[in-house]
N, C-alpha and C positions, 0 to 999 in steps of 0.2 A: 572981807577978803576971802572968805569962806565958801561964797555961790562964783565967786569967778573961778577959784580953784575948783568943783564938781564939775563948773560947765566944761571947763578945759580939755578936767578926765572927761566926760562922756562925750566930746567930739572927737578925743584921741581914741576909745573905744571903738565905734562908729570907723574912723577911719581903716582901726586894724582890722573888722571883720572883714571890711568889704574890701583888704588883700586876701583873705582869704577864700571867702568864698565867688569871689568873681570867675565868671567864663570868661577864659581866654580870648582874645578878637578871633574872629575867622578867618582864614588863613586868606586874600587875595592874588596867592602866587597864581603862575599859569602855566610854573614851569610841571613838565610832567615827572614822576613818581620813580627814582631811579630803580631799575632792577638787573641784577645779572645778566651780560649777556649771552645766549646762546651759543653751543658751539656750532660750528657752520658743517655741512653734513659731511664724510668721508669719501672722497674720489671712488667714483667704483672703477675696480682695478681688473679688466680682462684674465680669465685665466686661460693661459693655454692650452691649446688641443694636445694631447698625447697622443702622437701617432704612433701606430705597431709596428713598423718597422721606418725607424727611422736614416738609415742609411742606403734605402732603397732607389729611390730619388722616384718611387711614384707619387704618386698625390696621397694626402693623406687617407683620404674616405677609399681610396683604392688598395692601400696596404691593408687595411681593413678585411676587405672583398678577399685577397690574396692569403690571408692570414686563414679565415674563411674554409679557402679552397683548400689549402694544408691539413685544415686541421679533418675535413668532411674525408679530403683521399686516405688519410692515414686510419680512417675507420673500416674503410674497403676494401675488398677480398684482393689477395697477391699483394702486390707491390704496384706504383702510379709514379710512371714518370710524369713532370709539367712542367715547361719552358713556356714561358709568358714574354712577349717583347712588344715595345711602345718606341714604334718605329718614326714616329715624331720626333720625340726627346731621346730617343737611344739604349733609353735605360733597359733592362729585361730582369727576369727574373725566374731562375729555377729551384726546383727541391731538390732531395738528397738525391731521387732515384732515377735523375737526370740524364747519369752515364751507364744505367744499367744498360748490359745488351741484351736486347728482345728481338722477336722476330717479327718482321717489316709487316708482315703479310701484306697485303695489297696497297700498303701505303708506296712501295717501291713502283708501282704504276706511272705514280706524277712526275718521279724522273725520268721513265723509260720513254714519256711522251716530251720532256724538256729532249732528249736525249736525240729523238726521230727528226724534232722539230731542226735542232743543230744541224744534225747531220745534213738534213736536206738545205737547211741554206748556204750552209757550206760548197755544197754543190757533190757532197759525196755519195748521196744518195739521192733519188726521185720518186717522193711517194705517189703512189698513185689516189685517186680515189677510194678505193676499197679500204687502203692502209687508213683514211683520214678517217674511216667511217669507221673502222677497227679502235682507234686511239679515241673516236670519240665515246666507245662503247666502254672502253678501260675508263674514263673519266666518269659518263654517268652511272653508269650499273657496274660501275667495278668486276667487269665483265673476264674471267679466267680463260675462254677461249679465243677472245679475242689478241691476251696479252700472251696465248702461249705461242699463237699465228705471228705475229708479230717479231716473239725472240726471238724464233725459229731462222723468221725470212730475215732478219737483217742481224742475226751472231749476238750471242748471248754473253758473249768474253767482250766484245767489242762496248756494248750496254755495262757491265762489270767498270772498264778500264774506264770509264769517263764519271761513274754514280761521283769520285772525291771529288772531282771540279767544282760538283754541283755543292760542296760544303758537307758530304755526307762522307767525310773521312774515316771514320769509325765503320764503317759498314764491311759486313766480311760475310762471304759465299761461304753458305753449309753443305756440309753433305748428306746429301737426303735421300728419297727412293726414287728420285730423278734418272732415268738413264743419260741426261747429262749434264755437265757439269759446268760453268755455274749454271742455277736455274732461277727464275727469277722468285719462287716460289718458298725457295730454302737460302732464303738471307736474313742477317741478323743486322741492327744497329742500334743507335742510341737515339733518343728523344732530344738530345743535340742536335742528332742529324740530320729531324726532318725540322727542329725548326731552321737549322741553315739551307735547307734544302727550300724551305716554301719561300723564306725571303731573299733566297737567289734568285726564284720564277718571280718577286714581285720588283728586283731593284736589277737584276741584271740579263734578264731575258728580252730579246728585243721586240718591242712596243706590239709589234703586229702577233708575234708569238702569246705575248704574255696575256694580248686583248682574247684572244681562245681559252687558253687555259682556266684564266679566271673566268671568263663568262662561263664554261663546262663546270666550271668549281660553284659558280652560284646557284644552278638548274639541274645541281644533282635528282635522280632518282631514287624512290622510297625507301631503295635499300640502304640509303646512304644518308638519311636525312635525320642525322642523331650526333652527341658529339660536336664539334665546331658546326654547326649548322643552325640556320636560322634568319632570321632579318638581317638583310647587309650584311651576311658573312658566306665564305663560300669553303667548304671541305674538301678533302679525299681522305677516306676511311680504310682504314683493313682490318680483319676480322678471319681467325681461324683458330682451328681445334689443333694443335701442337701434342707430341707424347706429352711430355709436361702439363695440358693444359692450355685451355683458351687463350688466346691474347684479342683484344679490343682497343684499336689503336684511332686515330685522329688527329689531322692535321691541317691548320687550313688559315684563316683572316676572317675578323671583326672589323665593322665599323666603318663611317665615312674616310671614302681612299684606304682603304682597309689597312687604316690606322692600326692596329693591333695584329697581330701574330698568335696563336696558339699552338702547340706543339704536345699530346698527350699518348704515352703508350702505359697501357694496362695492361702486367702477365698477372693472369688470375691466379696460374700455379697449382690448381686443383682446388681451390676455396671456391670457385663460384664459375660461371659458364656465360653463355653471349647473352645474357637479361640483364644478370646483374651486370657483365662489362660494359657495356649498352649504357645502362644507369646513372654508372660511374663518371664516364667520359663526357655525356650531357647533365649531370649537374653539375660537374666543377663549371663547364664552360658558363650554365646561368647563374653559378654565385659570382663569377667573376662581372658577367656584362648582363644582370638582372634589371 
């Protein structure tokens, strides 16, 4: 009985090793190896442009430009009026020294010839040739003898009583060394004024009238080629030595259908003389339309 019992234990042996030491089958799955998944990436989220002035209603990249133009005039000698308008949309835009009153100097020219041009359609005047040739002389060379020929022959109170029509309400006759009075030499107004004034020659001057002006306003001469002037833009300038001090003034249109308006009068005040007002008046104009 004794060798069946050993044989037993050493098969039951035998049996427990080989749970023990046995490799496990290898695995025949197919399925693949589960792992965390991935978060899925984050929406990129636009951020908005901050525009410099937002209640403006120009375009953004343009408030920009204008913000620009602000901050360059307010570095510069005297004081800088600027009236900007965007005669498409409506919108415009001035600085503080908008309603200063300054003096016109030859910016008053551009209405004395809206003013010749009325009268004669009117039928109350008949310019002759010479007169056309005089007013085209006040448009390109900003010509003084031709615009004093002119006040002379057709009443200088008469030219006075009509300048508010033209939107130059603010404008007021000085008195000066003039023996008469008004003259068109010694007027004061606001950089309001003339920008009402150019966008009256550009929306309510009639077509024939207005096709002059502006063509004289594009082909100004060298004295005058500073300030609103340039590619697609067309000026009238004034420029003079005042007791006070220089003024450096410009007025005119930018742009396809001259889209744009500008309106700039500079009193230097004794800080600075016609370079620097020169200066002043054509760089605002190329931060604005660069």
């Amino acid at each position: 009985m004794l060798r069946p019992i050993l044989v037993a234990c050493a098969l039951a042996l035998t049996a427990c090793g080989s749970a023990v030491t046995a490799e496990p089958p290898a695995s025949t799955s197919t399925q693949p190896t589960s792992r965390p998944a991935s978060p899925a990436p984050a929406a990129a989220v636009a951020t908005p442009e901050v525009c410099a002035m937002p209640d403006s209603g120009f375009e953004c990249d343009f408030q920009k430009r204008i913000k620009a133009a602000q901050a360059y005039a307010e570095t510069r000698p005297g004081t800088v009026g600027i009236v900007l308008r965007d005669r498409r949309s409506g919108v415009m835009w001035r600085n503080d020294h908008a309603d200063d009153m300054t003096w016109t100097a030859s910016t008053i020219k551009l209405a004395m010839v809206v003013n010749l041009l009325e009268r004669h359609r009117a039928g109350k005047i008949k310019l002759s040739n010479d007169d056309r040739r005089l007013m085209t002389a006040m448009l390109h060379s900003s010509d003084d003898d031709a615009a004093d020929t002119l006040w002379k022959r057709y009443g200088g109170a008469t030219f006075n009583a009509a300048f508010g029509r033209y939107g130059m309400t603010s404008l007021v006759a000085q008195r000066g060394y003039s023996s008469s009075f008004p003259y068109w030499g010694f007027e004061k107004c606001t950089t309001n004024d003339l920008d009402r004034l150019i966008n009256y020659v550009l929306d309510t001057v009639p077509a024939e009238d207005r096709e002059y002006i502006v063509g004289q306003m594009r082909q100004v001469g060298p004295e005058q080629q500073w300030g609103v002037w340039g590619p697609d833009s067309g000026t009238k300038n004034g420029w003079s030595e005042e007791d006070g001090g220089w003024v450096m003034n410009s007025v005119g249109f930018v742009g396809k259908d001259a889209r744009y308006t500008v309106a700039i009068m500079n009193n230097l005040k004794g800080e600075g003389g016609y370079d620097e007002g020169r200066e002043t008046d054509t760089e605002i104009t190329r931060i604005l339309f660069r």
